[in-house]
VEXGU-60495 format. One record per residue (C-alpha): residue number from 1; residue in one letter; z, x, y. Coordinates in Angstrom, 3 decimals, decimal comma, m for minus. Layout:
BEGIN
+-------+------+----------+----------+----------+
: rokol : doba :       up :     east :    north :
+-------+------+----------+----------+----------+
:   NUM :    A :        Z :        X :        Y :
...
+-------+------+----------+----------+----------+
This chain:
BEGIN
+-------+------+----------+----------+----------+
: rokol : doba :       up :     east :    north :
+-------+------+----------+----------+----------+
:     1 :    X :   50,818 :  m22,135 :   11,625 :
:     2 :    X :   48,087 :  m19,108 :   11,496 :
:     3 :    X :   48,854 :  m18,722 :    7,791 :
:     4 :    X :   48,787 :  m22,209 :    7,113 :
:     5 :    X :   45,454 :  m22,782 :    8,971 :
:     6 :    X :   44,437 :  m20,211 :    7,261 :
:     7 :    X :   45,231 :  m21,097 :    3,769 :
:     8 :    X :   43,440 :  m24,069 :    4,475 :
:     9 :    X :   40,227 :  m22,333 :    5,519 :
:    10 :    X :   40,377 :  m20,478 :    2,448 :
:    11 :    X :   40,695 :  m24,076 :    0,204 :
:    12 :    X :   37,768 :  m25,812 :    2,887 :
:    13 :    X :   35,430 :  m22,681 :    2,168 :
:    14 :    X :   36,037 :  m22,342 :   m1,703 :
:    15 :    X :   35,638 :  m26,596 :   m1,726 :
:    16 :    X :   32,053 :  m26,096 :   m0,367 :
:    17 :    X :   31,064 :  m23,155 :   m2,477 :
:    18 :    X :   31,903 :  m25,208 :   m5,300 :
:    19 :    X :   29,899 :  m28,526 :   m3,947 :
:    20 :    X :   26,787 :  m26,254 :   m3,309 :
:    21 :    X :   27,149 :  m24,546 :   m6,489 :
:    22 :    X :   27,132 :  m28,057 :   m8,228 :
:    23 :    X :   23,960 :  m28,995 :   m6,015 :
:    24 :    X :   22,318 :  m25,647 :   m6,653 :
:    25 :    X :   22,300 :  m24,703 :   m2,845 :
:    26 :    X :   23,194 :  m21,303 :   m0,670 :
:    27 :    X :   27,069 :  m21,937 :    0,944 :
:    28 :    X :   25,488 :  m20,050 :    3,775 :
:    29 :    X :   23,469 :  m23,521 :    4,915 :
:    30 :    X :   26,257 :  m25,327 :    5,644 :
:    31 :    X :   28,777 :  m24,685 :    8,339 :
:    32 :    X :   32,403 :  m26,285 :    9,388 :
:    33 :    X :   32,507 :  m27,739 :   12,548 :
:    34 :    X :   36,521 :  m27,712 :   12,890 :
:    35 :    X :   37,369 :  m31,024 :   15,123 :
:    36 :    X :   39,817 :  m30,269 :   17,766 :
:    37 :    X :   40,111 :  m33,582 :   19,071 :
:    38 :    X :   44,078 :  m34,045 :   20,437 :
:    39 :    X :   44,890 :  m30,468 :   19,125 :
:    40 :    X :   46,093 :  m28,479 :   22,120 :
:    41 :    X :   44,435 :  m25,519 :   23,854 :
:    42 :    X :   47,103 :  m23,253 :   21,633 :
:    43 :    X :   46,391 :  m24,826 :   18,548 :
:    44 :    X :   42,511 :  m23,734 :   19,322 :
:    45 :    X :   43,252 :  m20,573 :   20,445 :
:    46 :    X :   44,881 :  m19,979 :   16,737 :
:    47 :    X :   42,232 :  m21,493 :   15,024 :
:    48 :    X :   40,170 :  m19,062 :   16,905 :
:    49 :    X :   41,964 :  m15,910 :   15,913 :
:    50 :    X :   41,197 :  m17,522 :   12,381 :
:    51 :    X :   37,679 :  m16,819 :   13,279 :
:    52 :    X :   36,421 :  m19,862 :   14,020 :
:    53 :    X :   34,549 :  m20,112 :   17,182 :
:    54 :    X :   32,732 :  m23,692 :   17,660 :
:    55 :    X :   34,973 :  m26,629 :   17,566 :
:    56 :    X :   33,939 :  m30,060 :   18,287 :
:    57 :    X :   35,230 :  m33,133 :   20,927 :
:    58 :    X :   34,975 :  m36,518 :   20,410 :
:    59 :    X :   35,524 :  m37,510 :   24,207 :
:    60 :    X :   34,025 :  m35,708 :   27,181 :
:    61 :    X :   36,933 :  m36,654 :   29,312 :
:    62 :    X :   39,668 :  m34,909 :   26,677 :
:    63 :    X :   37,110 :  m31,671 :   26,427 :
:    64 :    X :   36,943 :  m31,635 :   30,324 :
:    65 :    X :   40,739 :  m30,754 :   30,714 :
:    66 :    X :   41,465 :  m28,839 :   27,293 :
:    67 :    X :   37,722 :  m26,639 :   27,186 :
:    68 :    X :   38,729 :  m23,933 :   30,659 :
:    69 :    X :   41,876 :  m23,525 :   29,265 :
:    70 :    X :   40,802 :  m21,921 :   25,436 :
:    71 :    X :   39,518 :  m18,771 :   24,633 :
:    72 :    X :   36,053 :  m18,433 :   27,021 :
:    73 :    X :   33,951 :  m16,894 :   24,140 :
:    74 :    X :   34,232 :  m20,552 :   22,012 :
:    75 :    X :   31,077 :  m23,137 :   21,710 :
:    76 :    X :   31,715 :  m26,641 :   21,744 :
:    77 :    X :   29,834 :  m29,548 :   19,981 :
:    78 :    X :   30,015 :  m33,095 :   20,914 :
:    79 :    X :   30,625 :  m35,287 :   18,117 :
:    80 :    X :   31,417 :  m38,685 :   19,722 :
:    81 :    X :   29,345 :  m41,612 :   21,277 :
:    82 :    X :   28,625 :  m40,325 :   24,564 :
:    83 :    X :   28,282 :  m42,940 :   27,473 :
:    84 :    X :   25,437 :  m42,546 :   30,268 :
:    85 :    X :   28,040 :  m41,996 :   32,650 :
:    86 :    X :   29,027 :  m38,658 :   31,061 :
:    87 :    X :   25,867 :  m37,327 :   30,368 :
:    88 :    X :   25,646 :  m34,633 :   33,177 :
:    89 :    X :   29,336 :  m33,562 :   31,907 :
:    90 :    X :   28,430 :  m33,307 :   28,667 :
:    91 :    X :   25,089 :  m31,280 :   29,460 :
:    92 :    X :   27,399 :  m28,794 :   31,267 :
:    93 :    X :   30,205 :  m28,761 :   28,674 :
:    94 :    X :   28,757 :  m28,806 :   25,160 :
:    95 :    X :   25,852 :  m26,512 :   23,496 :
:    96 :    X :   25,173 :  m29,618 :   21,528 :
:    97 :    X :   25,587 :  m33,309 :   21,251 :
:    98 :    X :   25,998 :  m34,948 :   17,477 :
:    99 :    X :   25,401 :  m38,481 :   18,070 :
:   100 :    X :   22,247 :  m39,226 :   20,470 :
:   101 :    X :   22,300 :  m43,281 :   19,799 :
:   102 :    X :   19,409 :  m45,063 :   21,695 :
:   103 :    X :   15,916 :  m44,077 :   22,517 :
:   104 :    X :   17,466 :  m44,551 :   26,656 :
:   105 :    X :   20,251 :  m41,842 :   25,803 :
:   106 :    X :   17,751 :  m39,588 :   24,714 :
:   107 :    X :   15,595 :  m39,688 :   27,408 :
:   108 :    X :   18,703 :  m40,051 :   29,893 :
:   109 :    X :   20,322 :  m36,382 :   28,388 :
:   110 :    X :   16,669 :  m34,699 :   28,953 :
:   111 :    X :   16,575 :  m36,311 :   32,601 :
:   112 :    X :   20,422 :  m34,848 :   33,326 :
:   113 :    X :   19,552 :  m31,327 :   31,122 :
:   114 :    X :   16,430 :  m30,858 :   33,504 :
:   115 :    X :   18,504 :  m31,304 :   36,506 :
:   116 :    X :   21,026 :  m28,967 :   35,328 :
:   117 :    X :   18,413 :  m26,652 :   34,558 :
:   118 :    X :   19,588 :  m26,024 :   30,463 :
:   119 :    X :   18,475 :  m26,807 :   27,177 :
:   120 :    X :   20,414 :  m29,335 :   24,859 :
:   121 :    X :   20,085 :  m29,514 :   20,999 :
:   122 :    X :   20,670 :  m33,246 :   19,868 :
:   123 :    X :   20,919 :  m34,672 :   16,521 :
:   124 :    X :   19,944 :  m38,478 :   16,542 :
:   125 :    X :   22,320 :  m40,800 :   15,145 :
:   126 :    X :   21,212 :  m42,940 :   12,415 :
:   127 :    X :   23,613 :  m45,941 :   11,275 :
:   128 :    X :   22,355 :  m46,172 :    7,519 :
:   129 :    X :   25,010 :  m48,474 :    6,685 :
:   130 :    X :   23,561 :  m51,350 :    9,433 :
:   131 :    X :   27,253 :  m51,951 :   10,144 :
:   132 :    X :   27,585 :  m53,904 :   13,598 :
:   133 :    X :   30,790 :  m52,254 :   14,530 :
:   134 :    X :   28,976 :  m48,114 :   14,165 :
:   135 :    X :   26,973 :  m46,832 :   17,122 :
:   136 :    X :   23,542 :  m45,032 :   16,261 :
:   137 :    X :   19,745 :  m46,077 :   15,518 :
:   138 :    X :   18,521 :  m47,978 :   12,541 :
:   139 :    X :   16,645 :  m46,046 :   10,725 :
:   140 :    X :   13,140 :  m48,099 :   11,677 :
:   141 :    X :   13,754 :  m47,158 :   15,189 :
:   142 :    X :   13,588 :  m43,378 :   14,992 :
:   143 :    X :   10,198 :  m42,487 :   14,292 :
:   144 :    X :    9,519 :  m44,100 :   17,693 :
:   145 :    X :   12,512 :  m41,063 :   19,104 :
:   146 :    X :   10,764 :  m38,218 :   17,085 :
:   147 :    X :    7,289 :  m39,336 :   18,503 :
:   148 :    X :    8,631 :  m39,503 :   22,206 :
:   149 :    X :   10,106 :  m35,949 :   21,717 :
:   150 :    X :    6,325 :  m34,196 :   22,846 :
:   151 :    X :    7,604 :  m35,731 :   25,808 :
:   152 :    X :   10,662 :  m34,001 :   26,481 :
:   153 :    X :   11,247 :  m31,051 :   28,692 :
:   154 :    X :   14,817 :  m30,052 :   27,873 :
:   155 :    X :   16,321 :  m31,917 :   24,914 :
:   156 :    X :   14,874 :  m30,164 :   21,306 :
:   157 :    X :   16,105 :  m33,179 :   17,904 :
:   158 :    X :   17,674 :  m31,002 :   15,872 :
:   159 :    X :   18,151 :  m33,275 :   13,172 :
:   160 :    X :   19,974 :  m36,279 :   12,189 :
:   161 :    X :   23,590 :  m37,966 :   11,946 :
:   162 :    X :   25,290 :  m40,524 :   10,342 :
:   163 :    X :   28,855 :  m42,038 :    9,556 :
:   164 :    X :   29,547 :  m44,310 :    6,429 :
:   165 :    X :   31,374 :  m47,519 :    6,096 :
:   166 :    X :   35,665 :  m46,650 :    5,110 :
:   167 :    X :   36,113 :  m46,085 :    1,847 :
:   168 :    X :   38,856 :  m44,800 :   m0,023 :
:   169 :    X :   36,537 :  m43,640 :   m2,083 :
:   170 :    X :   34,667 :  m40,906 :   m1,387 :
:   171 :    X :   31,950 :  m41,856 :   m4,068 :
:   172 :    X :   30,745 :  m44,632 :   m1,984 :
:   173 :    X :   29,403 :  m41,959 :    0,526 :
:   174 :    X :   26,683 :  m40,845 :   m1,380 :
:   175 :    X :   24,424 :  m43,274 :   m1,319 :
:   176 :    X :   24,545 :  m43,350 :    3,143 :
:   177 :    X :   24,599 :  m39,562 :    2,951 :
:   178 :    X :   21,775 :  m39,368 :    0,233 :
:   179 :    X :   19,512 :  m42,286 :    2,141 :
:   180 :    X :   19,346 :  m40,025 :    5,139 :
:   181 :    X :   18,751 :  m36,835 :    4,069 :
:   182 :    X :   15,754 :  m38,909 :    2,098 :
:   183 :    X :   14,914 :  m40,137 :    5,361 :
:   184 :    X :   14,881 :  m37,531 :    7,540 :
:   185 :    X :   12,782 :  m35,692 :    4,724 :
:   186 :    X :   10,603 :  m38,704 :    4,982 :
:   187 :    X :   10,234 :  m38,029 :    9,129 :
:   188 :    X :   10,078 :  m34,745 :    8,761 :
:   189 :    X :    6,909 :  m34,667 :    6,943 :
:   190 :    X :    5,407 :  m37,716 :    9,397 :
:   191 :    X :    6,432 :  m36,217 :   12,812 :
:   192 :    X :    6,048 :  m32,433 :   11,757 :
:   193 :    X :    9,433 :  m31,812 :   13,309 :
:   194 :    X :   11,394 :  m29,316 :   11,858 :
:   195 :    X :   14,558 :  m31,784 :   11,947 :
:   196 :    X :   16,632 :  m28,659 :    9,755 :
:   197 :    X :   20,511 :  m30,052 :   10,459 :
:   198 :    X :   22,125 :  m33,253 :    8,762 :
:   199 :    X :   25,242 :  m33,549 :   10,474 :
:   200 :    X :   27,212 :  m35,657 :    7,950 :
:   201 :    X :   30,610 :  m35,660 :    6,128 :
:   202 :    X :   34,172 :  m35,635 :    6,904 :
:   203 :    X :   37,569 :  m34,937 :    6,052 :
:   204 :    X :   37,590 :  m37,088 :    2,994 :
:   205 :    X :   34,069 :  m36,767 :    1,619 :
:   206 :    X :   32,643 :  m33,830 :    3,267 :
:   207 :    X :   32,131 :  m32,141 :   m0,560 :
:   208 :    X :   30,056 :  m35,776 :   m1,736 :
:   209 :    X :   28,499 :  m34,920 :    1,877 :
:   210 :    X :   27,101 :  m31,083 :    1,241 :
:   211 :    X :   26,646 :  m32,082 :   m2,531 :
:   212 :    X :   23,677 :  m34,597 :   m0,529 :
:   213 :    X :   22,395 :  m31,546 :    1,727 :
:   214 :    X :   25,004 :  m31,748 :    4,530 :
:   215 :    X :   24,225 :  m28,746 :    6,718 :
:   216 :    X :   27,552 :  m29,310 :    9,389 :
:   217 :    X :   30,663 :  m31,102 :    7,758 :
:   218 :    X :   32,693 :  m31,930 :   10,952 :
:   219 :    X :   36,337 :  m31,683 :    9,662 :
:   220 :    X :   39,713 :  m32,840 :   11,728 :
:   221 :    X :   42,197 :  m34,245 :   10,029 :
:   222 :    X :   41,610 :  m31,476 :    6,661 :
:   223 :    X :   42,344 :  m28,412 :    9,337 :
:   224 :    X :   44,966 :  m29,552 :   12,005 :
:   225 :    X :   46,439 :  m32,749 :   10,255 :
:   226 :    X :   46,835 :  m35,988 :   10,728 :
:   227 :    X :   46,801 :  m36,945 :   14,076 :
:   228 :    X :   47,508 :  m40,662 :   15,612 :
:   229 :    X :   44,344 :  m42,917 :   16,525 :
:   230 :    X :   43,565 :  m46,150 :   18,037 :
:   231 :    X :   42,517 :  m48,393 :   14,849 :
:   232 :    X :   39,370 :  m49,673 :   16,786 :
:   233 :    X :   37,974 :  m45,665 :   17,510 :
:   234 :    X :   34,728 :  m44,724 :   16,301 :
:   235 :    X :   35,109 :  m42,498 :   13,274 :
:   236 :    X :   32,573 :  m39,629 :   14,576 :
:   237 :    X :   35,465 :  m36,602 :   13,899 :
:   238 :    X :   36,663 :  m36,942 :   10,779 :
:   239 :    X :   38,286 :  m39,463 :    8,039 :
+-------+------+----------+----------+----------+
């Protein structure tokens, strides 16, 4: 399995030279962010002797039970909708949450990080698509976040996030993933915020993703496989 993971680390990191090379960009701007949701402690623990050494979790309560028992030196990301009753685990369990939705669950993670006496790097989630069924922000409501982070004590907006509608094609990404890097260039210059990461692209279209300015591509199913879901999950890990 080492060789194979391997093999496809090799094919992930030559696929995103090539995207950056086609949109004139360094490789070293964007980074993996291998998603270990349902993989075992193990299978982590081999990925890690691959070199990799931040993996994301789409559920707190699956990162709870797997996270004491993989290599201690690892960082973890979360990467799915995160519920204000798993806040203060998530402050203690992740050095950074993907998908901040709602001006309340910003301010609720800074309330919980002050408690817990750490800092927590948060990229807002932004649904670009306006799709009822995706979790995140629309896009008029997060100048009102950026403005309210002078505020904050303990949470620092890192950037943005967003997921597109399913397609097959992974052509039909662009446009989501090119509207919010030309949005979050847009807030940048209004709120003076450095807003550096656009956490956006997956398994399927994480090249049409980096080719847009993608700086993490958070990849599952590409590294570990295809792994069962329910149908009605959030798609925050990968296609």
């Amino acid at each position: 399995m080492s060789a194979e993971l391997s093999e496809r680390m090799e094919d992930i990191a030559r696929r995103i030279r090539a995207a950056c090379d086609r949109a004139g960009r360094d490789p070293d701007t964007v980074r993996l962010l291998p998603v270990s949701k349902t993989v075992s402690p193990d299978g982590v623990a081999e990925a890690a002797a691959c070199g990799l050494t931040v993996f994301g979790e789409n559920r707190v309560q699956e990162a709870r039970q797997k996270i004491p028992l993989c290599p201690s030196h690892l960082k973890w990301h979360l990467v799915g909708h995160l519920q204000t009753n798993k806040v203060r685990e998530a402050v203690r369990l992740f050095e950074m949450i993907h998908a901040v939705d709602s001006m309340r669950l910003l301010e609720f993670v800074d309330r919980i990080a002050q408690e817990e006496g750490r800092s927590m790097p948060v990229c807002l989630e932004v649904n670009v698509s306006g799709e009822r069924s995706k979790f995140g922000m629309a896009p008029e409501e997060v100048p009102a976040a950026l403005a309210r982070s002078s505020t904050l004590f303990r949470v620092q907006i890192m950037g943005v996030m967003t997921i597109p509608p399913v397609s097959k094609d992974p052509e039909e990404a662009r446009g989501y993933f090119r509207r919010l890097r030309e949005l979050r260039d847009r807030w940048r210059q209004e709120s003076g915020l450095p807003l550096e990461e656009l956490s956006m692209g997956m398994s399927h279209d994480f090249e049409v993703a980096v080719e847009e300015g993608a700086t993490w591509v958070r990849l599952g199913t590409l590294l570990f496989g295809a792994r069962k879901k329910p149908v009605a999950e959030e798609r925050h890990e990968d296609g």
